[in-house]
C-alpha positions as CSV (number, residue, x, y, z in Angstrom):
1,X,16.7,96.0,9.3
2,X,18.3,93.2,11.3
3,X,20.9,91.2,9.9
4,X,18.5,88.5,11.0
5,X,15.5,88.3,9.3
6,X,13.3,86.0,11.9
7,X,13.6,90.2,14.0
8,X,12.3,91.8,10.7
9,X,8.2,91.8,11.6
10,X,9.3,92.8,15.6
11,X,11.5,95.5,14.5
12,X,9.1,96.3,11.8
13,X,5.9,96.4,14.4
14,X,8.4,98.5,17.1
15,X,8.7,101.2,13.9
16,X,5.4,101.8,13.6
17,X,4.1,101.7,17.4
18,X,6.8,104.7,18.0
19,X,8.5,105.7,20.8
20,X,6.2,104.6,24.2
21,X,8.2,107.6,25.8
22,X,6.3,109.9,23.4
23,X,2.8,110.8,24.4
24,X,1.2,110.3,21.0
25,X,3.0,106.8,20.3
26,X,0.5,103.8,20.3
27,X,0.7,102.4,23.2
28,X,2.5,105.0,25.2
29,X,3.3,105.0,29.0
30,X,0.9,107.6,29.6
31,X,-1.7,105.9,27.6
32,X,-1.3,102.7,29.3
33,X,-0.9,104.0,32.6
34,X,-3.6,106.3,32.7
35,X,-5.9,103.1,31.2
36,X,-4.8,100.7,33.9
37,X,-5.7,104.0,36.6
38,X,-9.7,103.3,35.0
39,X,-9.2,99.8,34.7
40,X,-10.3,100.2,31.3
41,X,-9.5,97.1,28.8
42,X,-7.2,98.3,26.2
43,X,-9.8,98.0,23.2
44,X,-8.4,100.8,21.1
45,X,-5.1,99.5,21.2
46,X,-6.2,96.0,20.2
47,X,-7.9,97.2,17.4
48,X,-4.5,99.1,16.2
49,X,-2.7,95.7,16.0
50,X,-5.6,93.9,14.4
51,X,-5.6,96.5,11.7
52,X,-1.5,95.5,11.5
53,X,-2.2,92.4,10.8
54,X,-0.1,90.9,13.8
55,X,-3.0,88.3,14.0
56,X,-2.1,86.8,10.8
57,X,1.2,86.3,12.5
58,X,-0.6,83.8,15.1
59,X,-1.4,81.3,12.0
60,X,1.0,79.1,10.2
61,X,1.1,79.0,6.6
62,X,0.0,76.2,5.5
63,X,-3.6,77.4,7.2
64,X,-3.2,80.8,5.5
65,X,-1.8,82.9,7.8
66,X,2.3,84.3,8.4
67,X,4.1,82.5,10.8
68,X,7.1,81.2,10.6
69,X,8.7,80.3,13.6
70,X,8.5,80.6,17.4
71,X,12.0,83.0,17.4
72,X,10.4,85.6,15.3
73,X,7.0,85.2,17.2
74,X,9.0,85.8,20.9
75,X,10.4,88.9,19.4
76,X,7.3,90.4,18.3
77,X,5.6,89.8,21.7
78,X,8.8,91.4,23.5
79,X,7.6,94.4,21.5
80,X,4.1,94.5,22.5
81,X,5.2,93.6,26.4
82,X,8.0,96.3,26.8
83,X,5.0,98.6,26.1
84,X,2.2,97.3,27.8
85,X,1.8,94.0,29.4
86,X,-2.0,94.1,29.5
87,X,-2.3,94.9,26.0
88,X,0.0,92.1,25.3
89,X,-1.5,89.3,26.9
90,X,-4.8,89.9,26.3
91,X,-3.9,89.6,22.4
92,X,-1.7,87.2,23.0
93,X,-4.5,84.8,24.1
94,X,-4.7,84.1,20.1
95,X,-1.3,81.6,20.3
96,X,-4.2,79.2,22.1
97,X,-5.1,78.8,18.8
98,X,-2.3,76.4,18.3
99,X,-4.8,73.4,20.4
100,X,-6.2,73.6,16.9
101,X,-3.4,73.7,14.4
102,X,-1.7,70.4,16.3
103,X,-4.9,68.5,17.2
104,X,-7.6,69.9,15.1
105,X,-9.5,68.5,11.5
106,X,-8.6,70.5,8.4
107,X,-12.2,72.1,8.7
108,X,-11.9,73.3,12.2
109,X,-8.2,75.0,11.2
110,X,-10.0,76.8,7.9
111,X,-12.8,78.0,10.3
112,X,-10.3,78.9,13.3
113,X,-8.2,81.2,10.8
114,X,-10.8,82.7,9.6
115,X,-12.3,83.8,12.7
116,X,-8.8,84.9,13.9
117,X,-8.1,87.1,10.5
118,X,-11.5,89.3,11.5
119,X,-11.2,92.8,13.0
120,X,-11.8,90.8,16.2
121,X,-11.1,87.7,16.6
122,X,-10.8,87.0,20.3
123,X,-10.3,83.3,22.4
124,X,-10.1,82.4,25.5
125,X,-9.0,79.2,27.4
126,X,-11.1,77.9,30.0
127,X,-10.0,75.4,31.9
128,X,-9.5,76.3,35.7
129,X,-12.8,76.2,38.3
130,X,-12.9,78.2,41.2
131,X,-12.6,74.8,43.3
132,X,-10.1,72.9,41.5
133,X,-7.5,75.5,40.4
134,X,-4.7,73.6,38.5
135,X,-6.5,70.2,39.3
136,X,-7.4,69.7,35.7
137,X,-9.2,66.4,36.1
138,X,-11.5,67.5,39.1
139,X,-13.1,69.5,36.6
140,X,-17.2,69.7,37.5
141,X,-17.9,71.5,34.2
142,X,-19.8,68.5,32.5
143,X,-20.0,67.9,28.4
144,X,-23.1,65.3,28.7
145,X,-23.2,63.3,25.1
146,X,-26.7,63.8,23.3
147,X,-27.5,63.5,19.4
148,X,-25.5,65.6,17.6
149,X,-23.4,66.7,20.4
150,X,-22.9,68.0,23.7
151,X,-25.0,69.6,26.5
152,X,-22.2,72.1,29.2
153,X,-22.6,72.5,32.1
154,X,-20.9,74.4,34.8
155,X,-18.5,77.5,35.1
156,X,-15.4,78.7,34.5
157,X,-13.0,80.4,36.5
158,X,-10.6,82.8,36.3
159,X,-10.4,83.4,32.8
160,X,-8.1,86.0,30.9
161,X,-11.1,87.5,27.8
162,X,-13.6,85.2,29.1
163,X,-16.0,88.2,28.2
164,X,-14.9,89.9,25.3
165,X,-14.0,87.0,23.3
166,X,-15.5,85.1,20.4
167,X,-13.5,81.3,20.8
168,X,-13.3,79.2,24.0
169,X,-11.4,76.4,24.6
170,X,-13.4,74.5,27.3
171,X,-12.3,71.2,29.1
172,X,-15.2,69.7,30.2
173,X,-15.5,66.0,31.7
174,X,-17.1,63.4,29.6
175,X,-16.2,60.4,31.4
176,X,-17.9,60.2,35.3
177,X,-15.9,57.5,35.6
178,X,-12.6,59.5,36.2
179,X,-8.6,59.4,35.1
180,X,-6.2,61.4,33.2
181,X,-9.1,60.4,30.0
182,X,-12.1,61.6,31.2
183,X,-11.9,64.7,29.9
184,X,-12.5,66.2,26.4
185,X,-11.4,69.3,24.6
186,X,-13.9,71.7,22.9
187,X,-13.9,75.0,20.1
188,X,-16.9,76.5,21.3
189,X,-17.9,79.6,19.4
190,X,-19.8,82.3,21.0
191,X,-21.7,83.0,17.5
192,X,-23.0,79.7,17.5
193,X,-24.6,79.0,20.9
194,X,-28.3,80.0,22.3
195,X,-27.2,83.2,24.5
196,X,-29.9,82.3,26.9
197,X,-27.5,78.7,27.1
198,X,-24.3,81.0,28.6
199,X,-23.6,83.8,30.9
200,X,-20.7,86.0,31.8
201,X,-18.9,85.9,35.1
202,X,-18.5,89.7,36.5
203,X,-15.0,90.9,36.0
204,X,-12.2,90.1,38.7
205,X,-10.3,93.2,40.4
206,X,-6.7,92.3,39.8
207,X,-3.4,93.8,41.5
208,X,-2.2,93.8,38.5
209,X,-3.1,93.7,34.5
210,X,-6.1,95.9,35.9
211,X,-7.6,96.4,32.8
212,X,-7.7,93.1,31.4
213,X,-11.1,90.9,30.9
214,X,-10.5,88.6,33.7
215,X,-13.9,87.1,34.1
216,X,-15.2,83.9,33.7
217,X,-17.6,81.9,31.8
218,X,-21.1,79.8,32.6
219,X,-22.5,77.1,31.1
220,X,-26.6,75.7,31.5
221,X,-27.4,72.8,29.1
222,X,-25.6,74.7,26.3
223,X,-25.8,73.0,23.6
224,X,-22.6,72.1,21.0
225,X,-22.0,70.0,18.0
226,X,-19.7,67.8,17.3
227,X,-17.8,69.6,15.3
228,X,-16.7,71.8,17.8
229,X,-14.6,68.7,19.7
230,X,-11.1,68.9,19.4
231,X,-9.4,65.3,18.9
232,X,-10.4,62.3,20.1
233,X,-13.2,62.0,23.1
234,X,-11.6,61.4,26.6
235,X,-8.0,63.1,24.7
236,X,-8.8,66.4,26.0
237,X,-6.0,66.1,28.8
238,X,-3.5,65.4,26.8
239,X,-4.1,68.4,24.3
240,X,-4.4,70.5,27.5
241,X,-1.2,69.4,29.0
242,X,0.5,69.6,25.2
243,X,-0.9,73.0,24.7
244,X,1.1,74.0,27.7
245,X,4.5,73.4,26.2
246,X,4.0,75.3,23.9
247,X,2.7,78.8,26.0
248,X,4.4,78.1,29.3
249,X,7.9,78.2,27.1
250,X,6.4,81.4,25.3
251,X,4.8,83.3,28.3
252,X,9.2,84.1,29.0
253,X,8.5,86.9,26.0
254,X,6.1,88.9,28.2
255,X,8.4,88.6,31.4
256,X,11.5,89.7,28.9
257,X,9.4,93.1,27.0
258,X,8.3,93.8,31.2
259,X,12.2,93.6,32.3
260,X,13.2,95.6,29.3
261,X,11.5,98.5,30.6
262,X,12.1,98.1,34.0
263,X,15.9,98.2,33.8
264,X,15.6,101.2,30.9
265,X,13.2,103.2,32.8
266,X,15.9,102.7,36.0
267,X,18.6,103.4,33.8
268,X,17.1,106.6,32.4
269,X,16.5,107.7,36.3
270,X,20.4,106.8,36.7
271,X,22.0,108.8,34.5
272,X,19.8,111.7,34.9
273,X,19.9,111.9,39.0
274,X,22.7,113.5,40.4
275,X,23.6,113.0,44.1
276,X,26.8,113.8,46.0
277,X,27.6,115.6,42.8
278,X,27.5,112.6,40.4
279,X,24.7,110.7,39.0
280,X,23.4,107.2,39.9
281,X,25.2,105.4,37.6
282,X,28.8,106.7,38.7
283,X,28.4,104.9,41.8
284,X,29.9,101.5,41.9
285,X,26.9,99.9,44.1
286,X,24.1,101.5,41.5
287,X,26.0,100.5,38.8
288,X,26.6,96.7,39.8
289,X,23.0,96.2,40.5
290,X,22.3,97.9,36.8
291,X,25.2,95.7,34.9
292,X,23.6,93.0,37.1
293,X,20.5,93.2,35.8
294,X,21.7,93.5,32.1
295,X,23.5,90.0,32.8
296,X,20.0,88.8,33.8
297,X,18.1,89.6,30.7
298,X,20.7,88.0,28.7
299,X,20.7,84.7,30.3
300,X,16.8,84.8,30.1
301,X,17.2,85.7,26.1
302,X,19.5,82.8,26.0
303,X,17.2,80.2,27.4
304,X,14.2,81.8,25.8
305,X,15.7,82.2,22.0
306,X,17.2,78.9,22.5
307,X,13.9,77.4,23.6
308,X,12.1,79.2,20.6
309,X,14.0,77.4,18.0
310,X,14.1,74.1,20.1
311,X,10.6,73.7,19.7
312,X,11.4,73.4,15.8
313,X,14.0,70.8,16.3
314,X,13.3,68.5,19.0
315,X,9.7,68.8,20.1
316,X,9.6,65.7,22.0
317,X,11.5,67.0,24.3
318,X,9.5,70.0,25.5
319,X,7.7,68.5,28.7
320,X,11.5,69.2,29.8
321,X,12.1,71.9,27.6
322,X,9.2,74.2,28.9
323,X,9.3,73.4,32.3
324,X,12.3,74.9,32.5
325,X,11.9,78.1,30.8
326,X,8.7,78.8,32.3
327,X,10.3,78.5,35.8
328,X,13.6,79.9,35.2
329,X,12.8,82.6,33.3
330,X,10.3,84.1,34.7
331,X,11.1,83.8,38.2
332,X,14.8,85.0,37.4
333,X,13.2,88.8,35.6
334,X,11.1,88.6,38.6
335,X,13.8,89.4,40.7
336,X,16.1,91.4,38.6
337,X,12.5,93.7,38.7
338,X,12.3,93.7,42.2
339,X,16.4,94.3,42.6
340,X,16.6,97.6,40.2
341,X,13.8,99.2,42.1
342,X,16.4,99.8,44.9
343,X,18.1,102.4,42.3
344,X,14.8,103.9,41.8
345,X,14.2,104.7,45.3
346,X,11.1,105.8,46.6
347,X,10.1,106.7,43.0
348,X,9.7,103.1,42.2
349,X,6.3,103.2,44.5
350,X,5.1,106.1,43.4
351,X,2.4,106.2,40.6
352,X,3.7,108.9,38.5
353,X,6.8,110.5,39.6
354,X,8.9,109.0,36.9
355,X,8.5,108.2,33.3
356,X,4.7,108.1,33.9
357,X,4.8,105.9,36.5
358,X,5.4,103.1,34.3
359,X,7.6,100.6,36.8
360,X,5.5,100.3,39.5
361,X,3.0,98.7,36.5
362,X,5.8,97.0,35.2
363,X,6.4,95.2,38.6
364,X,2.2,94.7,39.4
365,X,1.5,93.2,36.1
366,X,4.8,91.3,35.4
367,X,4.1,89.4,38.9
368,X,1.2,87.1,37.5
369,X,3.8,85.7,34.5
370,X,5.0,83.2,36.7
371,X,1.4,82.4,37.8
372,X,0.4,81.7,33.8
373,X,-0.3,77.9,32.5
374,X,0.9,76.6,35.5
375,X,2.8,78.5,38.5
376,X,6.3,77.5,39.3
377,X,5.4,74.7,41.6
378,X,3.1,73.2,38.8
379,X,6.1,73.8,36.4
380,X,9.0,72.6,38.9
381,X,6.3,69.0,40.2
382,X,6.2,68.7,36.4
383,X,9.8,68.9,35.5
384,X,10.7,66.9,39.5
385,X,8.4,64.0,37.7
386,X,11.3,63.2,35.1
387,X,14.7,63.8,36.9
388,X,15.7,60.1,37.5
389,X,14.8,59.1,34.3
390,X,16.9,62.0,32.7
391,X,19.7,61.4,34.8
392,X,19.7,57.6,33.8
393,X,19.4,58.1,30.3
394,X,22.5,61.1,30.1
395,X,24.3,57.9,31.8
396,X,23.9,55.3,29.2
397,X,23.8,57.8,26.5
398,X,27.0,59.5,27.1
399,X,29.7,59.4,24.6
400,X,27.0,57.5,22.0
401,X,25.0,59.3,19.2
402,X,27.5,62.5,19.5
403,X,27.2,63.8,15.5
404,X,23.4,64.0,15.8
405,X,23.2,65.2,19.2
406,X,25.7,68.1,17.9
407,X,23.5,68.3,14.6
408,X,20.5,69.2,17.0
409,X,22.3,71.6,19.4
410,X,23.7,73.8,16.6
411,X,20.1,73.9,14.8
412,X,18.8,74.9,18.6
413,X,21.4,77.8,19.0
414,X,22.6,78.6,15.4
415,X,20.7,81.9,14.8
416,X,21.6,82.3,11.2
417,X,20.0,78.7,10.6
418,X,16.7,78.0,9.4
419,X,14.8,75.8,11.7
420,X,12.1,73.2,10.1
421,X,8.6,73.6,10.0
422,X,6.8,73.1,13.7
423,X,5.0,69.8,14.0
424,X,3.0,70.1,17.1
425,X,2.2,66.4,17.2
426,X,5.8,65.3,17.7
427,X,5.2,66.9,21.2
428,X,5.1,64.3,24.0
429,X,3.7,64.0,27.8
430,X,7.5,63.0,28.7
431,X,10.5,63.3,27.0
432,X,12.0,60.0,27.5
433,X,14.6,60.9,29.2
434,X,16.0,63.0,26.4
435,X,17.3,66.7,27.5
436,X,20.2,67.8,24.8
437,X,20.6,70.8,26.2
438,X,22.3,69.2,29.3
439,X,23.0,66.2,27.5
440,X,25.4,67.7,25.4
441,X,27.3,69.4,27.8
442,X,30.9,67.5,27.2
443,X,30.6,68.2,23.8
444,X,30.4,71.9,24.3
445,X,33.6,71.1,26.8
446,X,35.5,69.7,23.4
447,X,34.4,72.8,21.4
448,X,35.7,75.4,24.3
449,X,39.3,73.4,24.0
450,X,39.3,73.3,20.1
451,X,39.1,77.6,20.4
452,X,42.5,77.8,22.5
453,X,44.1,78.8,19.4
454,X,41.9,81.5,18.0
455,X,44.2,84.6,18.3
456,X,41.0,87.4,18.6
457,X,40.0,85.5,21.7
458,X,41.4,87.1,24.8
459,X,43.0,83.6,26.7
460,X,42.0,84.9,30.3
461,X,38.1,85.0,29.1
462,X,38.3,81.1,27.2
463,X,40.1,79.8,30.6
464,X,37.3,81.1,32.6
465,X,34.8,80.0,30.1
466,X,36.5,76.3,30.7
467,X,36.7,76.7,34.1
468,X,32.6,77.2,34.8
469,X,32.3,74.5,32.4
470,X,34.1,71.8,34.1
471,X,32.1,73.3,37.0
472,X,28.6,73.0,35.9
473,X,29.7,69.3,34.3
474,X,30.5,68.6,38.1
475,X,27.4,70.2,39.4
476,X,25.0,68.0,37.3
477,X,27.0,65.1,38.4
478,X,26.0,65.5,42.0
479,X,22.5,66.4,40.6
480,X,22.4,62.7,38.8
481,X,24.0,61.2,41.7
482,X,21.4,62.9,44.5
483,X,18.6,61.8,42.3
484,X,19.8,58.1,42.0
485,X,19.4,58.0,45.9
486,X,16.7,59.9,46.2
487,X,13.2,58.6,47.7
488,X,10.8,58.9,44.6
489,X,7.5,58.7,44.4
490,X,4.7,59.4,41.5
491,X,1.9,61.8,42.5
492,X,1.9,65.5,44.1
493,X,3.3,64.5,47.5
494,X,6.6,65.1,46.7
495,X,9.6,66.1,49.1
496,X,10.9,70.1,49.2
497,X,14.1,68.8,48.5
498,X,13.5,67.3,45.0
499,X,11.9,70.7,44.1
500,X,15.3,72.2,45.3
501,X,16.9,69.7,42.3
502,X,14.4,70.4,40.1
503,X,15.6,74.1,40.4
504,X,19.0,73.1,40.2
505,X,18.6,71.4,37.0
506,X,16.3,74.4,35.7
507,X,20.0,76.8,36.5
508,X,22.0,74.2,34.9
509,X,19.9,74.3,32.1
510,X,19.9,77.5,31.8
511,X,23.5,78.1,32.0
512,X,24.2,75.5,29.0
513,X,22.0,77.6,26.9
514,X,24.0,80.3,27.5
515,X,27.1,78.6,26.4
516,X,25.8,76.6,23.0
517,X,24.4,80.3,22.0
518,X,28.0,81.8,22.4
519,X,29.5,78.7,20.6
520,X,27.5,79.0,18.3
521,X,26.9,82.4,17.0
522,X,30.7,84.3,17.8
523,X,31.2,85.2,14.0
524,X,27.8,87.2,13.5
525,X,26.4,88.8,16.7
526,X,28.9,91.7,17.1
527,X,31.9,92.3,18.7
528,X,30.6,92.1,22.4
529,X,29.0,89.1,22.0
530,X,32.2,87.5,20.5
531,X,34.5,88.6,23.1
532,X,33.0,86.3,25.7
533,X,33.6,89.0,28.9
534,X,29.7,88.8,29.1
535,X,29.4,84.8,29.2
536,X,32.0,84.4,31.9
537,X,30.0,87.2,34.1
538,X,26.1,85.1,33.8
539,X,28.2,81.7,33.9
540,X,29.3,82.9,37.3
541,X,26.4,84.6,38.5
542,X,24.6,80.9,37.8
543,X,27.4,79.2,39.9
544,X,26.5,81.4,43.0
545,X,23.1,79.6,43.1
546,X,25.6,76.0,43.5
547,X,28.6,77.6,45.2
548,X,29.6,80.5,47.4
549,X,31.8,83.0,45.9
550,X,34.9,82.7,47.7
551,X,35.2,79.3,45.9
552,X,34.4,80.4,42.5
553,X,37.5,82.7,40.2
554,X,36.9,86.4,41.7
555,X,34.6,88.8,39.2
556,X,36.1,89.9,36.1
557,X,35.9,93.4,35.5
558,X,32.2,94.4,34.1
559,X,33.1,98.0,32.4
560,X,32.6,96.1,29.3
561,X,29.2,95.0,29.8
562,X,28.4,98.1,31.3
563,X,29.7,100.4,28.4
564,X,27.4,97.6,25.9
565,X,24.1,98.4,28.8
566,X,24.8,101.9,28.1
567,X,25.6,101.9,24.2
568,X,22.0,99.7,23.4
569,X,20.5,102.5,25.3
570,X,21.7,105.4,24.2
571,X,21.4,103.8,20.7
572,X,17.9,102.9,21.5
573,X,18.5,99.1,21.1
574,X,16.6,96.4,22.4
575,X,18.5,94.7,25.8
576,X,19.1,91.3,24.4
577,X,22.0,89.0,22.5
578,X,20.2,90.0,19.4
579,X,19.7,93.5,19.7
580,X,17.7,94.8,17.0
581,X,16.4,98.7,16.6
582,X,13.6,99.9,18.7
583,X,11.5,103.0,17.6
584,X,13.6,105.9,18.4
585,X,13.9,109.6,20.1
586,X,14.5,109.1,24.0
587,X,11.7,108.5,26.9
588,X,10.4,112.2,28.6
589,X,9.4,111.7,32.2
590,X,10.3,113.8,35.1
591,X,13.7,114.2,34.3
592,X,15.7,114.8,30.5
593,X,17.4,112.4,28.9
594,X,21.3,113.7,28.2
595,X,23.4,110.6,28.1
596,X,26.5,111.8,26.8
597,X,30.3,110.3,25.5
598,X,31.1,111.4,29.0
599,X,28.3,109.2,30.1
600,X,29.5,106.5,28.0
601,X,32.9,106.8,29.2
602,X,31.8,107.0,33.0
């Protein structure tokens, strides 16, 4: 097992799936594939991880279930995506449960777990109409106050396990008055209602995810208690809105388990495809857009990882927090997914030619991540929202509070720490101004300097290290500064450019993450992590987004990333800064697998 033990359930639950390269593995590329060819929901396979008991990992202990922390929770949904992104997300619509375990009574958490621990126990969040979309408060679905409860009204729409699902999470209005508290958040349980008092939309043809329940759900003076109210009345915005930090930062696992495979399955091709009497992966261009890629995914895992354990530590700050990953991430593997298919040629298109046909499902279903509690406008409007108070408030707090800004940063990053229990009610609508991630960005500047010294640490790789960290100090600079004279107004009608700085802030975040998790964790994630060659490679690739390369230090020679991309997969490692065992014995497609020391020395 992992040196780490938050990676012990994923790498436990990758053991027993097996190989999805092997026909008779659960949840193999040909069973997946040939499911989303009927459209057929994935029931069989759902079943197999309720009778795992990975539910009980979507309850926190102290309401009787396993989980621990958001870190070990990412990893185990990697494991499902890398497989099967329907399959994942359609069981991954238990983590809604967490509306309850932040904003529910101790009796609705007691029933809520132990719906969730049966063979079954399937929710659903319903909160878009088909004429409102992400216009939460234009809501027409009605929850009219009567004795005992509520009378619903209205539909639905879309909805991910509308159908086949036991628990949903309604937002309805209860204020005709209007505003940001009109609205009310309800536990309504199938089981419990008059089935004449709710009907079924019919299922929605998707490009992607084809066999998932995506329905929607009808309401005609349907009756529910009380009970089934989460929070106060007129609240239910602000759980919704809440709820969203938490799964818009987690919906980066599925993108990262999709871009696994992707760059595997393209690697796999590469080594095994010989042209102009060499393979794929001897050519320089091939290779770079391979390495690339690989560079890619560990950005995303820092950001994500770092996100993971930030929701531990500094909750509040998560309206910033998970903005950011939700964008960045996600957008970012949508494009290294949409890059590598170049290597795969016409294959890429083609619904079985290679490894089942497995990439061009990877790239239809991983397209509707970004979409997911909130597309990337919704994200960027709601990060754009905070900018000038963030920038004024890394002004006067600069240089103050330093010991307990570090304190936080290293409990963030620190992977052999333990983080604290998560208190969803410390979350908040804004952060206040408070980001540390960027925040602390001269600190990590004095931490670079204090390594200059340390003789296993090749001087060339610290100086550019420095060097992109002056630059990305610079870079938010002229972020704070163009946001200080910037035009700002409150609402949705906001200017194209301030979504351009929003995205700028999103790589700058992005970029510290990836800097705190290499000052952090040098001494115990291996010898390539340590060595640094990889960190000055995604530090530049970040710049480019600010600067054009002629102005940035030229490339540093990759081979060493390259012969890591290549030693995870030969080893059958996960593609990640923390990369733990996957189930092993090689992928059979269309072509044998016979990477080779030659191969590894290419």
């Amino acid at each position: 097992m992992h040196s780490l033990k938050q990676y012990w359930v994923a790498e436990a639950l990758e053991r027993d799936l097996g190989d999805p390269g092997n026909p008779d593995s659960v949840m193999s590329f040909q069973q997946v594939v040939e499911l989303d060819e009927r459209e057929e929901f994935p029931e069989a396979l759902l079943n197999w991880l309720y009778n795992w008991k990975l539910n009980h990992y979507y309850i926190p202990t102290e309401c009787g279930g396993e989980f621990t922390s958001f870190e070990e929770f990412v990893a185990f949904v990697r494991v499902m995506s890398r497989r099967d992104l329907t399959t994942a997300i359609s069981f991954t619509t238990l983590f809604w449960s967490y509306l309850v375990w932040m904003a529910g009574t101790e009796e609705q958490k007691q029933r809520l777990a132990s719906f969730i621990k049966d063979h079954n126990g399937a929710m659903c969040l319903a909160y878009s109409e088909r004429a409102h979309g992400s216009d939460l408060v234009g809501s027409d679905v009605r929850a009219t106050k009567v004795p005992g409860g509520y009378l619903l009204n209205g539909e639905k729409w879309p909805i991910n396990r509308a159908t086949i699902s036991g628990v949903s999470f309604v937002l309805a209005k209860t204020d005709e008055s209007g505003g940001a508290r009109s609205l009310s958040l309800f536990m309504v349980e199938k089981s419990q209602l008059d089935p004449n008092s709710y009907y079924n939309l019919p299922k929605i043809l998707t490009h992607g995810i084809r066999g998932s329940d995506m329905s929607g759900i009808g309401f005609k003076d349907c009756f529910i208690p009380d009970s089934s109210r989460i929070g106060a009345e007129g609240a239910g915005l602000e759980w919704a809105l809440k709820g969203f930090q938490v799964t818009r930062a987690l919906c980066a696992a599925f993108s990262q388990g999709a871009a696994d495979t992707a760059l595997r399955t393209t690697l796999n091709f590469a080594l095994n495809r010989q042209l102009y009497g060499k393979t794929v992966f001897d050519m320089p261009q091939p290779r770079r857009t391979l390495v690339d890629a690989f560079l890619d995914i560990l950005i995303c895992d820092c950001a994500t990882i770092g996100a993971a354990r930030g929701f531990h530590v500094v909750p509040e700050q998560f309206s910033v927090w998970s903005a950011v990953v939700k964008y960045f991430v996600t957008t970012q593997l949508e494009s290294i997914v949409a890059d590598i298919s170049v290597v795969l040629g016409a294959r890429y298109y083609m619904r079985d030619a290679h490894d089942w046909g497995i990439f061009q499902k990877v790239v239809r279903d991983n397209a509707i991540i970004s979409v997911f509690d909130g597309s990337t406008v919704v994200n960027l409007h709601a990060l754009l929202l905070q900018l000038r108070q963030l920038a004024k408030q890394r002004s006067r707090q600069r240089g103050k509070n330093s010991e307990a800004l570090q304190s936080r940063l290293a409990a963030c990053f620190s992977l052999e720490q333990s983080v604290p229990t998560f208190d969803g009610r410390r979350l908040e609508l804004f952060s206040r101004g408070a980001d540390d991630v960027l925040q602390g960005l001269e600190l990590a500047l004095a931490q670079l300097q204090a390594l200059e010294e340390e003789a296993d640490l090749e001087p060339a790789v610290l100086e550019q290290i420095v060097g992109f960290t002056y630059l990305l100090l610079e870079e938010l600079n002229a972020l704070d500064h163009s946001l200080e004279h910037s035009t700002f107004e409150f609402g949705h009608d906001q200017s194209p450019e301030l979504f351009d700085l929003a995205k700028q802030y999103c790589t700058l975040h992005a970029a510290a993450s990836c800097l705190y998790m290499w000052l952090h964790n040098r001494s115990h994630l291996g010898a390539f992590f340590a060595q640094g060659e990889w960190l000055v490679l995604c530090l530049r690739r970040l710049a480019l987004k600010f600067r054009p390369a002629h102005s940035l230090a030229s490339r540093i020679n990759d081979e060493a990333i390259a012969q890591e991309l290549l030693r995870l997969y030969q080893e059958d490692k996960l593609f990640s800064i923390v990369p733990f065992q996957l189930a092993t014995s090689k992928i059979q497609g269309d072509q044998t697998n016979a990477t080779s020391e030659l191969q590894l020395q290419a």
